[in-house]
N, C-alpha and C positions, 0 to 999 in steps of 0.2 A: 892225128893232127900233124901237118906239115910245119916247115916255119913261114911259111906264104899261106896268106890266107884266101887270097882268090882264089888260089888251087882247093883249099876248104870249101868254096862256095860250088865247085863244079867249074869253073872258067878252064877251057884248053889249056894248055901248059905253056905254050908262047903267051900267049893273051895274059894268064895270071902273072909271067916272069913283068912282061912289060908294065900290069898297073902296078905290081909290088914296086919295082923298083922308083914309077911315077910318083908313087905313093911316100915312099923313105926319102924323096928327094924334097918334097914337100913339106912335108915335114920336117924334115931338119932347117929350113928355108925358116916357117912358122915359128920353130923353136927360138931361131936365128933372132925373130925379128921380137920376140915375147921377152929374150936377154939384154937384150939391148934398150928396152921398153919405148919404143915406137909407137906411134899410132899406124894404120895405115897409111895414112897422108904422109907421114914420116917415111918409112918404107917403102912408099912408091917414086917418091923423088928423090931417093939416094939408094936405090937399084934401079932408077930411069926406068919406070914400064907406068901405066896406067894406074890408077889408084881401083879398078875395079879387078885388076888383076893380084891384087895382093889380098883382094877380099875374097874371092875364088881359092886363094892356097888357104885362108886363114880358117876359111865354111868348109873344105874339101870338095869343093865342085872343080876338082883339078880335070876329069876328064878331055876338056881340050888345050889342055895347054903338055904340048910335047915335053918327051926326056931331055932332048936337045934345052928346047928354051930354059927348062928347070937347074938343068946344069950349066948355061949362061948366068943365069940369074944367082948361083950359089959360088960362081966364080967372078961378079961382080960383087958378094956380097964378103969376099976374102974366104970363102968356106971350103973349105978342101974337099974334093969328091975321088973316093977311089972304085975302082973296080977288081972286082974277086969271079975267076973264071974256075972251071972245076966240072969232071964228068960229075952226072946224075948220079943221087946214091942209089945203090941196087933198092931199093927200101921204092924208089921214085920210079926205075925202068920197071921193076916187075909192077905196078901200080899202072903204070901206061898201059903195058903191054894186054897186060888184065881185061880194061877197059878199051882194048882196040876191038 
C-alpha cells in the first residue's frame, strides 16, 4: 500500500499525484469549515464562491474544481498550504518500471 491511494486504485501516477493532492486540499477546506461550525450558506459567503461549490468539497464531488481554485479558496480561508517536492522512493520507480 502506498500513501496515495489513487495510485492503490490503478490511476497513472501523474493522475493519482494530482487527485491526492485535490483531495488533501479539500479536505483540509471541509475540515476548515466543520471548526469553525458553519453551515454551507456560511462558508460560501465568507470564501465568496457559490453555496453549491461548498456542497461539492463538503459530498467530495471535488472532481471539477481545480488544485488552483482549492488553494485560492484555502488562502482566502487564512489556511496555510505548503508544498513538499522529493525524488520517487525506489519502492515507487521500481513499481513504475515493473508495470511499464
Amino acid at each position: 500500500m502506498s500513501r496515495n491511494p489513487f495510485l492503490d486504485l490503478g490511476f497513472p501516477r501523474e493522475e493519482a499525484t494530482a487527485l491526492h493532492i485535490r483531495a488533501q486540499l479539500a479536505s483540509a477546506i471541509e475540515q476548515y469549515i466543520e471548526r469553525k461550525g458553519w453551515s454551507q450558506a456560511e462558508a460560501a459567503r465568507t470564501l465568496k464562491v457559490p453555496q453549491p461549490t461548498i456542497s461539492k468539497i463538503v459530498n467530495g464531488n471535488i472532481e471539477k474544481l481545480s488544485i488552483d481554485y482549492l488553494i485560492k479558496l484555502m488562502v482566502r480561508a487564512g489556511l496555510s498550504v505548503n508544498v513538499s517536492t522529493g525524488r520517487a522512493s525506489r519502492r515507487t520507480a521500481n513499481h513504475t518500471a515493473a508495470a511499464a
